[in-house]
N, C-alpha and C positions, 0 to 999 in steps of 0.2 A: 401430121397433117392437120391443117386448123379447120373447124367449122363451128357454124352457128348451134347451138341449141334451140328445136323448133318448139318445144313442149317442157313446160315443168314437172320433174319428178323424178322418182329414185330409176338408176339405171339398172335394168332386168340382166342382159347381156349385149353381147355385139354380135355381127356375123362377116365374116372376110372372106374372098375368093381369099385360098393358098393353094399353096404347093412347098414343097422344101426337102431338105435332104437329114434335117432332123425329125424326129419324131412330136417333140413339144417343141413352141413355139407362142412367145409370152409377148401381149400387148399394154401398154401402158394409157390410161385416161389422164390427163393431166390440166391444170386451169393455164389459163393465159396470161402471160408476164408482159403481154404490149409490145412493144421494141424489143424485149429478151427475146420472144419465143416461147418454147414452150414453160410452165414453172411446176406450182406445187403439184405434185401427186394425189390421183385423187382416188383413182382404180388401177387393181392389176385383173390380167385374161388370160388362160391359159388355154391352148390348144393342146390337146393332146391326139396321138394319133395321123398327123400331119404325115402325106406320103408324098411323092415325086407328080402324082397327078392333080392336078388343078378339081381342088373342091370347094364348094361352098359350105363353109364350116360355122359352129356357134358355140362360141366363150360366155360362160356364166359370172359374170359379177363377182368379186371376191366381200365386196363390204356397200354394194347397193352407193355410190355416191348419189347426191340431189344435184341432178342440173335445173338451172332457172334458162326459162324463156328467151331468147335473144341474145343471151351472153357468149362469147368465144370461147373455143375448149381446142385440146391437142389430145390428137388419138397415135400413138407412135407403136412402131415395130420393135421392138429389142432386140438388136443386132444379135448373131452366136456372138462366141466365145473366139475373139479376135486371133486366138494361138490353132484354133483349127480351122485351118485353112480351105480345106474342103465340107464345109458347111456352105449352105443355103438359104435364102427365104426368098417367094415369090410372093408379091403382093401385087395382084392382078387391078388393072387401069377399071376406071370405071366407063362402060358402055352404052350411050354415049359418051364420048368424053365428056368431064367436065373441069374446072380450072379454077385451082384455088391455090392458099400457098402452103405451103410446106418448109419442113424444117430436116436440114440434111449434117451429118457429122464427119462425112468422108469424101474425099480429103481433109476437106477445113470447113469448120463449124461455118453452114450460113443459114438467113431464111430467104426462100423464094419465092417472088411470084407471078399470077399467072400462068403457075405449072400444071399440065395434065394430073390430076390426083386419083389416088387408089379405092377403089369402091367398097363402100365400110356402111354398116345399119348400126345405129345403137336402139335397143329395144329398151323402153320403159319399165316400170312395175306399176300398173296403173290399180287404184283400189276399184273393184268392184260395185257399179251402182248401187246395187240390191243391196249389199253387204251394209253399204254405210248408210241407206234407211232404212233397214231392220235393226242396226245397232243405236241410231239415232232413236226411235221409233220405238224400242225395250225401254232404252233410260226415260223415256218421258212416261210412258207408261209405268214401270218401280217408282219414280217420282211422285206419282196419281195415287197410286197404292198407296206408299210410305205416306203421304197426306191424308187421305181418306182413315187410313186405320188408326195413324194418331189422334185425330180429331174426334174418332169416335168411342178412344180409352179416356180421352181427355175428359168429355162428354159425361163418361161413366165413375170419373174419378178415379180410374185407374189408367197407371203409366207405363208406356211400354218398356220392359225389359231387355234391354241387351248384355250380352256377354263382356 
């Protein structure tokens, strides 16, 4: 299923209504090939624990990809294992509907659109305000330090000693 990336940054996890009749159940983040469809791989998601009842579930990121702002991405289901026949995956509509396109392998590879699509969150990793001006905010300050105490061996005629 294709959509926009609203925000820049590394992706935290996802979360999907399922349901299924296996227990894991693997999603794929993928870039956008245009006219292909979906292409490179970018993320895998693993549900683990997946039962017959309809739950709102959350996959962890296997390698953090960066999405950018505005650009198209494909978020796909990994079909079971075609030889067991009685497998499952439910990947519940989103409520309201909404309509975008998608990309199907069964019968015959196509992409389509204006199809009802399935309801999917990608959560970000976003850094921490505080975090990056207390870490800003050290360096400049060791900066001041490392300046001041040289200036004031220099002063003395002596030089500071490193290892």
């Amino acid at each position: 299923m294709q959509f926009t990336s609203s925000m820049t940054g590394m992706v935290g996890s996802i979360v999907v209504p399922l349901s299924a009749t296996l227990a894991d159940v693997t999603f794929q983040l993928r870039a956008d090939a245009g006219v292909a469809g979906a292409g490179l791989l970018l993320d895998t998601f693993t549900f683990h624990g997946v039962t017959g009842t309809p739950q709102l579930l959350t996959a962890t990121s296997t390698n953090n990809a960066q999405l950018t702002a505005g650009t198209f991405y494909w978020l796909e289901a990994v079909a079971p294992t075609p030889s067991l026949q009685n497998q499952s995956v439910n990947w519940y509509y989103a409520a309201p509907s909404v309509n975008g396109t998608v990309e199907v392998e069964n019968p015959i590879p196509a992409i389509l659109t204006n199809q009802s699509i399935s309801a999917f969150a990608v959560n970000a990793v976003v850094p921490e305000p505080a975090t990056l001006f207390a870490t800003g905010l050290a360096l400049v300050l060791f900066s001041v330090l490392y300046r001041h105490v040289t200036r004031s061996q220099r002063r003395r005629g002596t030089h500071p000693k490193f290892p």
